[in-house]
C-alpha positions in Angstrom: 3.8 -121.1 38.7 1.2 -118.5 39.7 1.2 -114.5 38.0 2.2 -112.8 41.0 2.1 -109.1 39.2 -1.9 -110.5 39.2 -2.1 -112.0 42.8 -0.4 -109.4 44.4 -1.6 -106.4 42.2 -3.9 -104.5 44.7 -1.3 -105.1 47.6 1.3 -103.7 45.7 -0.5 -101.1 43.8 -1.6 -100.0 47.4 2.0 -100.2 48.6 3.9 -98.4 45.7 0.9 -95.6 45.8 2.3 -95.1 49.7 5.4 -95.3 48.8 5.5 -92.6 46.3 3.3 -90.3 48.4 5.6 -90.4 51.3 8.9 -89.4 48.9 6.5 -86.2 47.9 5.2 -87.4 44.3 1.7 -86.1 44.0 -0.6 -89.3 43.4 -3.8 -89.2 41.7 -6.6 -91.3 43.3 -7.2 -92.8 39.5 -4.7 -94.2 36.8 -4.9 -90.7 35.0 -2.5 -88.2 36.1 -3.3 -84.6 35.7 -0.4 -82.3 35.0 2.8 -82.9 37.3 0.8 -85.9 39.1 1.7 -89.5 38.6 -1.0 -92.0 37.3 -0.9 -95.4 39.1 -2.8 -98.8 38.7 -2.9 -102.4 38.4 -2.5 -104.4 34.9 -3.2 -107.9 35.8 -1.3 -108.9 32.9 1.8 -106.7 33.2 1.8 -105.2 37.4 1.5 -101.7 38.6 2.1 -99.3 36.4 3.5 -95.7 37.5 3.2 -92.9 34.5 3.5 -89.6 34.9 0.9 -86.8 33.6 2.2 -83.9 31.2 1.2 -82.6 28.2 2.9 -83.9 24.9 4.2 -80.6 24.2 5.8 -80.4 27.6 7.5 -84.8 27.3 9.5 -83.0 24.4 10.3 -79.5 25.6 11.2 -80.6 28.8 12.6 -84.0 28.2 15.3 -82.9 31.1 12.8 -82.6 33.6 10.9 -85.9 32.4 14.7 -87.8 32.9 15.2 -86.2 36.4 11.5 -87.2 37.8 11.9 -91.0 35.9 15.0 -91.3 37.9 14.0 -90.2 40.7 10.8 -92.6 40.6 13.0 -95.5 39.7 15.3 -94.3 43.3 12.6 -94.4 45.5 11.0 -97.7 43.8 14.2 -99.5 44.1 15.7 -98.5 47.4 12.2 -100.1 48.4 13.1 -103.3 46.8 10.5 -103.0 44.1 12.1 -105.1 40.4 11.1 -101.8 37.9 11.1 -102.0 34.2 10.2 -99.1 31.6 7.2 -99.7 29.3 5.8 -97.5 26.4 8.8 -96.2 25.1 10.7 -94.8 28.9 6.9 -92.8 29.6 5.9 -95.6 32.2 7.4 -97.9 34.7 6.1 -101.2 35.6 6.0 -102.8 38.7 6.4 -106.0 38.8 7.3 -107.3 42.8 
């Protein structure tokens, strides 16, 4: 059975970067995400990966505002038909299909 989070990594990386822009997340045109802005890439071992760019400080102060934008990431991602699992402890998601 063929990888297909490697075969169809720049397809869907391409297609969840759209995706997210068009629901109003600010995407960065590289995998690091400044401040606010959401960080997306292809892993050819794991799929695309969505994180989300904030200051340490800021993930703990604000962990309400860090729940509300995971969940609305994981919304948009799934009424898409995207499969969406958390990674590195709930601060990415990974896209798998």
């Amino acid at each position: 059975m063929m990888d297909t989070a490697s075969v169809a990594g720049p397809d869907l990386e391409r297609l969840v970067r759209q995706e997210l822009s068009d629901a109003g997340f600010a995407v960065e045109p590289s995998m690091m995400a400044v401040d606010g802005g959401l960080g997306v890439w292809h892993d050819p071992t794991r799929g695309v990966i969505v994180t989300w760019g904030t200051s340490a400080e800021r993930l703990v102060k604000y962990e309400t505002v860090r729940t509300a934008v995971r969940l609305a990431l994981l919304t948009v991602l799934a009424q898409a038909g995207h499969q969406v699992t958390d990674g590195f402890d709930g601060l990415e998601l990974i896209i798998t299909s």
